[in-house]
Structure formats: C-alpha cells, structure tokens
C-alpha positions in Angstrom: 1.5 13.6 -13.8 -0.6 10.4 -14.6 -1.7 7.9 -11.9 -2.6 4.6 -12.7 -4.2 2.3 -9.8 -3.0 -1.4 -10.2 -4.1 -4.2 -8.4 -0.7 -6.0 -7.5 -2.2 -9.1 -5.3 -5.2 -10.9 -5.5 -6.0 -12.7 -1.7 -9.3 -15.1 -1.2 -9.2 -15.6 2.5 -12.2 -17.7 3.8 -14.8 -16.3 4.9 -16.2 -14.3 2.0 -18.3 -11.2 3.3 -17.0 -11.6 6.7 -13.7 -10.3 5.2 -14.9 -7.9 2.5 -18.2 -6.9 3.4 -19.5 -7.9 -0.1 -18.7 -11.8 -1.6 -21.8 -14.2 -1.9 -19.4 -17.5 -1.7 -16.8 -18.9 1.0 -14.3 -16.8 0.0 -13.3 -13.2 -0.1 -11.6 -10.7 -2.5 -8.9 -8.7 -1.4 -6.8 -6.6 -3.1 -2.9 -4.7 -3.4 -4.0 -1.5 -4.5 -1.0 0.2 -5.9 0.0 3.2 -7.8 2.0 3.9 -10.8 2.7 7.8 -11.3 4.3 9.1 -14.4 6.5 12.0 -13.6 9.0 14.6 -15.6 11.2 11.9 -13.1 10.7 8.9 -14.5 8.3 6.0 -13.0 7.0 5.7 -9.7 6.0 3.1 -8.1 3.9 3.2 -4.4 4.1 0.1 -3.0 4.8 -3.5 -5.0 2.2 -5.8 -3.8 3.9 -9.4 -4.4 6.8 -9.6 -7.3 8.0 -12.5 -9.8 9.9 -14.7 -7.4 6.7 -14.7 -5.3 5.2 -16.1 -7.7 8.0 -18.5 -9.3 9.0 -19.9 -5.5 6.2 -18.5 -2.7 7.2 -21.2 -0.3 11.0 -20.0 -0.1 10.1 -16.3 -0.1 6.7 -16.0 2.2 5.1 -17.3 5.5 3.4 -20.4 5.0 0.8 -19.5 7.5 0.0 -16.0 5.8 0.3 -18.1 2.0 -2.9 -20.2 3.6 -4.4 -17.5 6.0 -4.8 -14.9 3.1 -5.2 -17.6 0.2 -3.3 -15.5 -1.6 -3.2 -16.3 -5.6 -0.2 -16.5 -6.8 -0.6 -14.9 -10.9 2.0 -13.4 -12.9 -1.0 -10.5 -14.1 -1.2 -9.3 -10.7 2.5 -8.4 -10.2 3.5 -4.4 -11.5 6.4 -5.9 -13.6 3.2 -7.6 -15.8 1.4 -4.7 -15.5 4.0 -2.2 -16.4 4.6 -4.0 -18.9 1.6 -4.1 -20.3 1.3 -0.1 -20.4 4.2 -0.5 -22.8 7.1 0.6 -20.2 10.1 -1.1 -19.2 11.3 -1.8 -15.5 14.1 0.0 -16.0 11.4 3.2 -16.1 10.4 2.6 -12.7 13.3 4.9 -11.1 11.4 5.4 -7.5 9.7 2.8 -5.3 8.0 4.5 -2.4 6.5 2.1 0.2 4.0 2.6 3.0 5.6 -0.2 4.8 7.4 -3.3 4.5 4.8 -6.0 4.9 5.0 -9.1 2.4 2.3 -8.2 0.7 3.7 -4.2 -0.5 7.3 -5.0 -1.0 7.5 -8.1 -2.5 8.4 -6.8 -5.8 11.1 -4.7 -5.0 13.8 -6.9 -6.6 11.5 -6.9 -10.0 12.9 -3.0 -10.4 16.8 -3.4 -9.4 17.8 -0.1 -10.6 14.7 2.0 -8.5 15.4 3.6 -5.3 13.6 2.7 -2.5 12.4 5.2 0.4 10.6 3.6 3.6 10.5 4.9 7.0 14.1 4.7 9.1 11.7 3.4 11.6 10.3 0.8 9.0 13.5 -1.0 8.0 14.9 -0.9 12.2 12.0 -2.9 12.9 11.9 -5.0 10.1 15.5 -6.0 10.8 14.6 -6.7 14.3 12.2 -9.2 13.6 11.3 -10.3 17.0 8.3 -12.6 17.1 6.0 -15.1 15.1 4.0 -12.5 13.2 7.5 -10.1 12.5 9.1 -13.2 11.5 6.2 -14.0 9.2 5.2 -10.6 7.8 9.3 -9.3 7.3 10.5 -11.4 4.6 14.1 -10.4 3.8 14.3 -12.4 1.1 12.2 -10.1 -0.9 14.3 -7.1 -0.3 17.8 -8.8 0.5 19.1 -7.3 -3.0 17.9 -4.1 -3.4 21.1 -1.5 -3.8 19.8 2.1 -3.5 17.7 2.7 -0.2 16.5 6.5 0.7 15.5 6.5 4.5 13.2 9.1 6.2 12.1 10.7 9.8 9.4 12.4 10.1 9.6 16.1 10.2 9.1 19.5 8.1 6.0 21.7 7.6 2.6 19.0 8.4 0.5 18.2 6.2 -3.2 19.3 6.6 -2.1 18.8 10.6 -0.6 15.1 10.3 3.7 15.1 10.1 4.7 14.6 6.7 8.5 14.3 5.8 8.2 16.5 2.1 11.4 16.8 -0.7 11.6 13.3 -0.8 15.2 12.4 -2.7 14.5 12.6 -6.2 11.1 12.6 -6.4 8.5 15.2 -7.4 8.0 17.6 -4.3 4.2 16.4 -5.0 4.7 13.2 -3.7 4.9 13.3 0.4 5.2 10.3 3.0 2.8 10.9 6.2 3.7 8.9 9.2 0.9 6.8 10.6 2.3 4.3 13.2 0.4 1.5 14.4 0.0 -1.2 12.0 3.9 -1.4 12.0 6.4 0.8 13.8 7.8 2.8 10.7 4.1 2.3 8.8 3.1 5.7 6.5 1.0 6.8 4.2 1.8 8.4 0.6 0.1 11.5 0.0 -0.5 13.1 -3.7 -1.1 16.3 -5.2 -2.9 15.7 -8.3 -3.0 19.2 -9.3 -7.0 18.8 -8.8 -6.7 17.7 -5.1 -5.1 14.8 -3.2 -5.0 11.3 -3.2 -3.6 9.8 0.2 -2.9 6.1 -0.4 -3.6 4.8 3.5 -1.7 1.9 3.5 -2.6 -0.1 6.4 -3.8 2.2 8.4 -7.3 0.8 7.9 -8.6 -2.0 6.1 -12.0 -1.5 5.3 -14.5 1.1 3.4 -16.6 2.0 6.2 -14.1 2.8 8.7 -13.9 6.3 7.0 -18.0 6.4 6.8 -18.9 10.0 8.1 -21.9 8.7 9.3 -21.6 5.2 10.7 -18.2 3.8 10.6 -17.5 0.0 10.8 -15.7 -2.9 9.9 -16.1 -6.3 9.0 -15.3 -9.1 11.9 -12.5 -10.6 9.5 -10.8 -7.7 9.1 -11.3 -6.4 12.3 -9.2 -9.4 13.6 -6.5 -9.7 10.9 -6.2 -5.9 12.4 -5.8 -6.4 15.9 -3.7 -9.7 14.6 -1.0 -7.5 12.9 -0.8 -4.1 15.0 2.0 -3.7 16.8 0.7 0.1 18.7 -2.9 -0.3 19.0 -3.4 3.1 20.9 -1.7 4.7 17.9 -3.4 2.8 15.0 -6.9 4.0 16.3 -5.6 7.5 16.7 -4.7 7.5 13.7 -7.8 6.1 11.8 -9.5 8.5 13.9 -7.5 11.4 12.8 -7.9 9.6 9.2 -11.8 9.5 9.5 -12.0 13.5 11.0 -9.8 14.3 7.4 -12.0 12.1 5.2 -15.2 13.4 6.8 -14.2 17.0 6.0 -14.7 17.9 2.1 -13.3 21.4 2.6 -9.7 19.3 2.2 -10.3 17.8 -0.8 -8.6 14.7 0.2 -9.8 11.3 -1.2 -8.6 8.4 0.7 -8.4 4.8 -0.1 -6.9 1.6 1.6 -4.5 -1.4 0.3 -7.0 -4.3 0.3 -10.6 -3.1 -0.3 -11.6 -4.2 -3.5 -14.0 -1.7 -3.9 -12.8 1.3 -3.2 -9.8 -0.2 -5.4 -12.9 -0.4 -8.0 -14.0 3.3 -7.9 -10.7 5.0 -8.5 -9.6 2.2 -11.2 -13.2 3.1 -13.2 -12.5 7.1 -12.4 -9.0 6.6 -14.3 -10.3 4.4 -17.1 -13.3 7.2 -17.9 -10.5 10.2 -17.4 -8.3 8.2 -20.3 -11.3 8.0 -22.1 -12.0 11.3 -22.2 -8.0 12.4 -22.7 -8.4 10.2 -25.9 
C-alpha cells in the first residue's frame, strides 16, 4: 500500500492569518487535503476536493456565496483527475471513492471517476437529500454527484476502533481502510482511518479545521476558522465531543495515530514532505 497526499482545492478566503494562522498578506491559504492509496484493489481515492466541471462551469455547479466567501481558485492542477494523471494512472484506476462527507468542497469530483464506487455515511446522503436551509442548500450540491451509478452506504457498527465506532469490511476495499463516524460538522460526517502497516493515519475530515486544536499542550484556533466552524455545524454538542475525543487520541503516542485535517495547509505540508523523502528513499 502507497499513500500519496494531494492537495485537491486551493481556497484564499480574506483575511490571511486570521484564517490560517500563518499568511503575511490579505489573504489565506487553505487546502483539500486528499489521499490517493494504491492497493492489490485498484485506486483509492479519500475524498475529491472540487472536480473538472467545477472548474469548466463553478457558477452552475457551486454556491455563489461559498465561490466568494472561500475565494476558492478554480485550477485544473488542483483537481485528482490532473493529479492522477500526472502519477501516470488513468481514472478508470480509481475503483473506490471513500468520502468523509459530502460537502462541495470533498465530493466535487466524483463524476471525474464514473466507474468508482462511492461509500459515504447512510446518514450523509439522507441529509444531503434533505437539504433544508441556506447553508444545506449551499454546501449540498447535487449537481456534483447527480451521475454517479455505484453508491456503497454504511451505519456505524462492528468492533470500535481505538474506543470511537468504526464500520470496518468496507465493500471492496482493503480491510485496512475503516470509516469512523464523527457527527457534528454534518449529520452523516466521518473520518477515514488507515493502517499503514507502520501505524495509522486518520484523515479528520471536518471534524476540526485547524493545527492547534489537537495541540496537547495549548489547543486553539484561529477566529476565521473558528466561525466558518460554528457557521457550518449542524450538532455543536457532538462536533466538540468529538474534537475532544480527537485531541485525548492525538495527545496519546502510545496509539500511534497521526492525525491531520482537510484544509490546514501545513499539516497538508508535513505529510506531503514525509511522502516525497520516503519515495526518495524507495528509489
């Protein structure tokens, strides 16, 4: 199993280190940390970030309020089509899409891979079907995922995972690759959990936003992020349980667990370095 960590989304909302704790000008960097694992199964791919037709047509796929409120940069180079690609695969190798949740910004390229399955949370695609609301309206975007064919839907349940439920034997997938439910953000949000072989990565989702809100020491977040937070969650009593119980794991290095976020650049910085050196040294 190889992981590589792409960056599928480049947003520059303003307000620079008010958002990301570390820009210099009026804007900030955010990313849409991704993972592409090679398996025995094919491709996987763990979230999308935004796809092609994002980028082709934004207006006719996305919320014009999130296009302007996140900035977001719309580049083919930032899509995982471009950069699958560009590792010399074809789309047709990605055979399994696994998302944390269903927010514009992680499943927009879903259509980009029309022969992958996709597995979500049941919970996860009742609520975005619902849709009640401004900011469901706005962060659901059927568009992007009105043609995919082969869904794979999931409730939590089975042996937990290092205390948190975990819903393991995924359909089709490596039994190394586990979805841990953490509510809050959305209704059906999780997070992906991966056994490297030398430990685990848990990909976090949404779950938190920033760096330093899994500090063991002094945990904290930025006031930009701290708002586009409380802005999107729809169980705020469950999201914070959650990051707790996300900050007690992190904290405890007897798990070997290494956690990392969808949008902080720099923790997207650390594990995209830490692959590039181990590919060094594999060559």
């Amino acid at each position: 199993m190889h992981i590589h960590h792409l960056n599928c989304g480049c947003m520059c909302p303003i307000g620079g280190a008010l958002f990301d704790g570390f820009s210099r000008g009026l804007t900030a960097h955010l990313v849409c940390h991704c993972l592409l694992i090679e398996t025995e199964r094919g491709l996987v791919l763990i979230d999308t970030g935004f796809g092609e037709r994002d980028v082709k047509s934004p207006y006719s796929r996305l919320s014009p309020f999130f296009i302007h409120f996140n900035n977001i940069q719309f580049e083919r180079k930032y899509t995982a089509i471009a950069q699958i690609e560009r590792l010399g695969f074809s789309p047709r190798d990605v055979r399994h899409i696994v998302l944390t949740h269903l927010d514009f910004d992680h499943a927009g390229g879903l259509e980009d891979f029309p022969e992958a399955t996709v597995h979500v949370m049941q919970s996860e695609i009742e609520a975005a079907q619902d849709r009640h609301g401004l900011i469901a309206k706005g962060r659901y975007r059927k568009e992007q995922w009105d043609e995919v064919k082969q869904w794979k839907f999931y409730s939590p349940g089975g042996e937990p995972w290092f205390g948190f439920e975990a819903v393991r034997d995924l359909d089709g997938l490596p039994p190394e690759i586990l979805l841990i439910p953490l509510a809050g953000h959305t209704r059906g949000h999780a997070g992906i959990a991966i056994d490297t072989g030398s430990g685990w990565l848990l990909h976090a989702g949404d779950a938190y936003f920033y760096r330093d809100e899994m500090d063991a020491t002094q945990r904290r977040c930025t006031p930009g992020l701290r708002f586009y937070q409380w802005m999107m969650e729809v169980d705020r009593k469950a999201r914070l349980h959650n990051q707790d119980r996300l900050h007690a794991l992190s904290s405890d290095r007897s798990k070997d667990v290494r956690l990392f976020c969808s949008h902080d650049a720099i923790e997207f910085k650390a594990l995209a370095d830490q692959e590039s050196s181990f590919s060094k040294l594999e060559v």
